[in-house]
N, C-alpha and C positions, 0 to 999 in steps of 0.2 A: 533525464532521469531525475525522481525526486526521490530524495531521503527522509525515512520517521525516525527518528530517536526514541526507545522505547520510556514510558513513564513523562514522558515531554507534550508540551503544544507546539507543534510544530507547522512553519508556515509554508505554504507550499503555494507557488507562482507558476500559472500553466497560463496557454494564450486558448478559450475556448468558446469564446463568441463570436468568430472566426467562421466556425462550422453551425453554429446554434442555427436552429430554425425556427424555433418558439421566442415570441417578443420578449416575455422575463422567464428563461427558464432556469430553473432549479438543478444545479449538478448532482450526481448520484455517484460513488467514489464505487469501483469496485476491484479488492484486492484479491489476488490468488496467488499463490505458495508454487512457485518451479515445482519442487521439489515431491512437496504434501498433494498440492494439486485441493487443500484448503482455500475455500473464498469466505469471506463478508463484505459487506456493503456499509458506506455512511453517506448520509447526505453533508456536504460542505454549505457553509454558508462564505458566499461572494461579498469581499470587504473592502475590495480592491476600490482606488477612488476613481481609475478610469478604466471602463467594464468592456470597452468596445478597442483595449489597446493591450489590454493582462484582464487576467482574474485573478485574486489574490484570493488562499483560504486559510483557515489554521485549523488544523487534524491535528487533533492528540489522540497520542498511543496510552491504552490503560487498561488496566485488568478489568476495571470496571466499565462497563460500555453504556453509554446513549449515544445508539448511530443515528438517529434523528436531528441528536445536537453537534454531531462534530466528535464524537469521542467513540474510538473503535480502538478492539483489540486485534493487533496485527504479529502474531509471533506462531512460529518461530521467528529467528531473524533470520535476515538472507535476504536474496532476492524473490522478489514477488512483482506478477505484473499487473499493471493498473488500468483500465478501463475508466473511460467516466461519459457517463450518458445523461444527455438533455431531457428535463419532464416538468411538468405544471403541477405537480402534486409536491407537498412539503413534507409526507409522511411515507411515501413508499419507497421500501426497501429492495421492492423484486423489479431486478432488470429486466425482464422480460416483458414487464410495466410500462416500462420507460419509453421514451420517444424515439431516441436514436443516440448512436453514442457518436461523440463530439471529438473524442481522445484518448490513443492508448499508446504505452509506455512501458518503461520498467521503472521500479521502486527497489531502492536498500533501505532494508530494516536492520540498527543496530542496539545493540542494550539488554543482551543478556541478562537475566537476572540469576538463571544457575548456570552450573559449572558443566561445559559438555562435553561426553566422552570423547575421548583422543586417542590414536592410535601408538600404542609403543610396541618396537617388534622385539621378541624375545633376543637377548643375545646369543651371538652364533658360537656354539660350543664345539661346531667339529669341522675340523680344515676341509678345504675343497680338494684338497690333493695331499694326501700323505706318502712318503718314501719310503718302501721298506726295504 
């Protein structure tokens, strides 16, 4: 499981060259929402120093997006599953694009930035059994 922190750069350690079939392929990050059933996509860049034993990335979470560079918006928070698919192109966004995917997972997203409804139940005002 990897975790985003929202408003963070965050680094994320997956083992993906493993499964790769292209000689330098390019990861393609793809998120979707349990819940929402909301996806997007970013390209990570590989910073890791040995590529053929981890792949190291850093994905920031931010309202303001370039999924090209590493920064995508991923909320609600929660859990979301992750996908990440192998491809030679440094620009494209659409998995269906893509080569083949290499890794999937789940992801926790945390860092609310508003306040979310919560459930209070009315207090109970009338006995379950009265005596008369």
């Amino acid at each position: 499981m990897i975790s985003l922190v929202r408003d963070t750069a965050n680094t994320v350690v997956v083992t993906l060259n493993e499964k790769a079939t292209l000689n330098s392929p390019v990861f393609l990050f793809q998120f979707t929402n349990n819940e929402t059933e909301e996806s997007t996509t970013v390209i990570g860049s590989d910073v890791s120093s040995f590529k053929e034993r981890y792949n190291k990335f850093t994905i920031t979470e931010s309202a303001t997006e370039d999924r090209v560079n590493g920064t995508v918006k991923v909320r609600p928070d929660g859990i979301w599953n992750y996908t990440v698919y192998e491809q030679e192109s440094l620009t494209n966004l659409d998995v269906t694009l893509a080569t083949g995917i290499v890794e999937t997972g789940r992801c926790y997203v945390t860092g609310t930035e508003e306040q979310l409804d919560t459930y209070t139940p009315a207090p109970a005002t009338k006995p379950a059994y009265e005596k008369t």
